[in-house]
C-alpha positions as CSV (number, residue, x, y, z in Angstrom):
1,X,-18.7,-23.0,-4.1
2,X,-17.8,-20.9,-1.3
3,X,-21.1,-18.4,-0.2
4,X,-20.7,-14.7,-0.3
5,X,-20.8,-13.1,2.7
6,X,-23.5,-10.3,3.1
7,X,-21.5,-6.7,2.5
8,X,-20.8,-4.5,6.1
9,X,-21.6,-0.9,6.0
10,X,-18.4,1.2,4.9
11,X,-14.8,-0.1,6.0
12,X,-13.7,0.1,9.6
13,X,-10.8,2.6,9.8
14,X,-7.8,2.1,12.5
15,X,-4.9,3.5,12.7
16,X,-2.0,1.9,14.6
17,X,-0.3,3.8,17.6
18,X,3.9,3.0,17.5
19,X,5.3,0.9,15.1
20,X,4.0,-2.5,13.8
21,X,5.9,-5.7,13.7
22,X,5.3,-6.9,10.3
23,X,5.0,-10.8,11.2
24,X,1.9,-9.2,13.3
25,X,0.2,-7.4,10.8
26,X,0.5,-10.4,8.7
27,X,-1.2,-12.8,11.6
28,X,-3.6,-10.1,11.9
29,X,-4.6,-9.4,8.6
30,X,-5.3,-13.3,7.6
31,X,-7.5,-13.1,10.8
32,X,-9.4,-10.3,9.7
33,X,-9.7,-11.9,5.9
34,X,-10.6,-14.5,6.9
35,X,-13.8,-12.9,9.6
36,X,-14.6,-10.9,6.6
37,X,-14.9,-14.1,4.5
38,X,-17.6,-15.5,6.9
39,X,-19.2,-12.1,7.1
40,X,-18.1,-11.7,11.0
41,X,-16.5,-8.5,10.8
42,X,-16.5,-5.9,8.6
43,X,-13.9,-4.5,5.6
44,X,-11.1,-2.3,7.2
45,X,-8.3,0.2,6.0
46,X,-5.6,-0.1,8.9
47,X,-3.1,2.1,8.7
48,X,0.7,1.3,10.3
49,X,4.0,2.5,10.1
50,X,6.4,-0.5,10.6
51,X,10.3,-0.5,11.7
52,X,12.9,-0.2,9.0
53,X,12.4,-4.1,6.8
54,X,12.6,-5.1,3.4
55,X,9.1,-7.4,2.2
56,X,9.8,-9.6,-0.8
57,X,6.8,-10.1,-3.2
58,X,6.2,-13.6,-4.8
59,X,8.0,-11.6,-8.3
60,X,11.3,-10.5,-5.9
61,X,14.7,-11.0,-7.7
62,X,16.9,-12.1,-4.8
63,X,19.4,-10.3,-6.5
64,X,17.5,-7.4,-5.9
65,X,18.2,-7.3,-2.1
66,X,21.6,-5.5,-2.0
67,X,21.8,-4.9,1.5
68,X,20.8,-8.6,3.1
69,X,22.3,-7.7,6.4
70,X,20.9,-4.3,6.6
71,X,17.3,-4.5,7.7
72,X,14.6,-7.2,8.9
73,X,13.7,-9.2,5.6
74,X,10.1,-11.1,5.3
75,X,8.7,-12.5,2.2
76,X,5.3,-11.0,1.7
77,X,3.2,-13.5,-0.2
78,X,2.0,-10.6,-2.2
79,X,2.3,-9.6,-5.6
80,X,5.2,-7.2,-7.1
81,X,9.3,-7.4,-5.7
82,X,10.7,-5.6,-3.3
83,X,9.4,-3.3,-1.3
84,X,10.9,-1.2,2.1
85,X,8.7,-0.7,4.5
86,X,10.1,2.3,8.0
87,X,9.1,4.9,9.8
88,X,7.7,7.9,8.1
89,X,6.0,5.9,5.3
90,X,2.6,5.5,5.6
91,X,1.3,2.0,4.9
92,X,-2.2,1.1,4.5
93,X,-3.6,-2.3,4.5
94,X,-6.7,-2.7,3.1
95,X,-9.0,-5.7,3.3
96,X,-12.5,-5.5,0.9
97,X,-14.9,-8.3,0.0
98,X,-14.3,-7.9,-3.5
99,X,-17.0,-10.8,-4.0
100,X,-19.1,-6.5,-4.1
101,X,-18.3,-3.8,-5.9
102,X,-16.6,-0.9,-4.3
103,X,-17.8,2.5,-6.4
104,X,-16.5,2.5,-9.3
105,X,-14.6,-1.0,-8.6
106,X,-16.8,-4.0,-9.9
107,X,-16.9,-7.2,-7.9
108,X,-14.2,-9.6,-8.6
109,X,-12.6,-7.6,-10.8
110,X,-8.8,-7.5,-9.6
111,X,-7.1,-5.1,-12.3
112,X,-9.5,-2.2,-11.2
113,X,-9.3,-2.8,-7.5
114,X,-5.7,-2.1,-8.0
115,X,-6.2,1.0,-10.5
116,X,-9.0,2.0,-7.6
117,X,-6.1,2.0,-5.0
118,X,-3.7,4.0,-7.9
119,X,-6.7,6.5,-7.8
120,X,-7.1,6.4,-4.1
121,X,-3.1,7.8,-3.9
122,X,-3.1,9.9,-6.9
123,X,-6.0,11.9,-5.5
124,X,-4.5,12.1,-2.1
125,X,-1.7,13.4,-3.7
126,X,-3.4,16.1,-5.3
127,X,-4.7,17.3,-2.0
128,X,-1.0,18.3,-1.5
129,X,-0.1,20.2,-4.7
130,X,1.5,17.1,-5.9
131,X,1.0,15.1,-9.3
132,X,1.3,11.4,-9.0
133,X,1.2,9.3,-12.2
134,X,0.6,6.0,-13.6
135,X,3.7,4.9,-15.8
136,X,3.0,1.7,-18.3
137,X,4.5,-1.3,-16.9
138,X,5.9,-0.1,-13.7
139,X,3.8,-0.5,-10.6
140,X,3.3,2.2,-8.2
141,X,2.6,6.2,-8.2
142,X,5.3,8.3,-9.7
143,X,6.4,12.3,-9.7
144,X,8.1,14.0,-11.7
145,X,10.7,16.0,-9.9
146,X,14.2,17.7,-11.4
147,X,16.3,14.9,-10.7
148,X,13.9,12.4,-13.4
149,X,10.6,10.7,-12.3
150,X,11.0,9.2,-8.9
151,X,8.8,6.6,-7.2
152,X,6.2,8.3,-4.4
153,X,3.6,5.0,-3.5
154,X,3.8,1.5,-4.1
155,X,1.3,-1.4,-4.8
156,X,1.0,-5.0,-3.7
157,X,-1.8,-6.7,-3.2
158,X,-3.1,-10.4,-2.4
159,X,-6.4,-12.0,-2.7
160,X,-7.8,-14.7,-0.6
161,X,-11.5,-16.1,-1.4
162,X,-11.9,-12.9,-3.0
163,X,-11.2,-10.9,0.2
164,X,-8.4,-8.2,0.0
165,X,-5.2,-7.5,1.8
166,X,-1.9,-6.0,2.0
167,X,-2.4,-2.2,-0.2
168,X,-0.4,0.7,-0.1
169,X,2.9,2.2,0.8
170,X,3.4,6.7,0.5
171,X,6.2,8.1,1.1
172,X,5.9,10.9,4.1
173,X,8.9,11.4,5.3
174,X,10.6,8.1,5.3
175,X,14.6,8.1,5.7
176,X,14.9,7.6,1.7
177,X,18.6,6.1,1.9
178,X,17.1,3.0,3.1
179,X,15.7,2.2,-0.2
180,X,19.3,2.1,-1.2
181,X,19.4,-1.8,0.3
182,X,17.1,-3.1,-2.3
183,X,15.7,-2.0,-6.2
184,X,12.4,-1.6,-5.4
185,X,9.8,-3.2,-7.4
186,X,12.9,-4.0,-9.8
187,X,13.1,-1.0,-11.6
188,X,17.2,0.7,-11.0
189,X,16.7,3.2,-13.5
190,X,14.7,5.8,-11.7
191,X,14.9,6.8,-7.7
192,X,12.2,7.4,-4.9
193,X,10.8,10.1,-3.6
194,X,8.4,11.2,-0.8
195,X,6.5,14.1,0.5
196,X,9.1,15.9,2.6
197,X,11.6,15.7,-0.1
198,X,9.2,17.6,-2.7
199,X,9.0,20.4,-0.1
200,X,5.6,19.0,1.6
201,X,5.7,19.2,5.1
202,X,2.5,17.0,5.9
203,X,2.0,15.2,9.3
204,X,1.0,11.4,8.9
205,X,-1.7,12.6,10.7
206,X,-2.4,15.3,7.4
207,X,-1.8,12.6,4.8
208,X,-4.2,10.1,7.2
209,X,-7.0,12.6,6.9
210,X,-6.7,13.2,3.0
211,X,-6.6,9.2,2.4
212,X,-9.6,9.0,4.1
213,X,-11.0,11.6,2.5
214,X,-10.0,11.1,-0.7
215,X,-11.5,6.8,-0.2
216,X,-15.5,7.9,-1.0
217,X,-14.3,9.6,-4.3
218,X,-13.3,5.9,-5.5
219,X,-14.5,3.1,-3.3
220,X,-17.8,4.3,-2.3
């Protein structure tokens, strides 16, 4: 049985500068999972914005990609479908020893790691005037807008050893015709949404600060 590696103090926060090749942040991310596995380095939260691309969980409908030739596509290895990933959409990656409980998240305890991370964007949300929801049996953060609900932040993790990685995806202020190229997470009935188009005119820097903010009300 594999030892558990001692817990670091809180996660180590970086935030990428320009866009970020999503073949790199994959390399990078099994490094870091797997230096928090021997207890080398500590959990992190890195936050990137990647070029326009289309990621393909291990659950992806091929005939979901409707647009092959449009964007960049990778498949993921994590859970859920498809996902778009571009500019003005803030992703975070996030990489915990889930061998140790995380506030209110138990240890090894997958299903409420991934409600924790719902919580984690539903609260920094609210710190924009904006309601995001759960919705049974579709992944992700939703809003109600006058249009129908519309999807805001998606979900899709992956779990090595019991370490943590890929996370989160909000909406800022992507270019929201590129979802168009896929149906993300498989769901066609409803559409997508994101800061900007609710009227929020946050920075990435703005949302940055309130997801950090907002991590110690759930993880710590």
């Amino acid at each position: 049985m594999d030892e558990v590696a001692p817990l670091q103090a809180t996660p180590e926060w970086q935030t990428a500068t320009g866009f970020t090749a999503y073949p790199e942040a994959i390399v990078a991310m099994q490094a870091r999972v797997a230096m928090i596995h021997a207890g080398t380095a500590a959990e992190q939260v890195w936050l990137v914005e990647h070029p326009p691309l289309y990621t393909a969980g291990t659950s992806a409908d091929p005939a979901d990609l409707t647009a092959p030739d449009r964007f960049p596509t990778y498949a993921a290895g994590r859970g859920g479908q498809w996902t778009y990933h571009g500019p003005g959409q803030r992703t975070g990656y996030v990489m915990l020893n889930l061998n140790h409980a995380h506030g209110r998240v138990p240890a090894r305890d997958v299903r409420c790691y991934v409600n924790g991370l719902e919580d984690w964007m539903i609260r920094t949300l609210g710190r924009f005037g904006v309601m995001g929801e759960r919705r049974q049996g579709r992944v992700g953060i939703w809003v109600v807008t006058n249009a129908g609900e519309a999807k805001i932040g998606a979900i899709g993790v992956r779990v090595t050893r019991w370490v943590s990685w890929h996370g989160i995806a909000l909406n800022v202020h992507p270019d929201l015709s590129h979802f168009s190229g896929i149906v993300p997470c498989g769901i066609s009935e409803h559409g997508v949404t994101s800061l900007a188009a609710l009227g929020v005119t946050a920075t990435m820097a703005d949302v940055d600060a309130a997801l950090k903010s907002c991590w110690g009300e759930v993880f710590t």
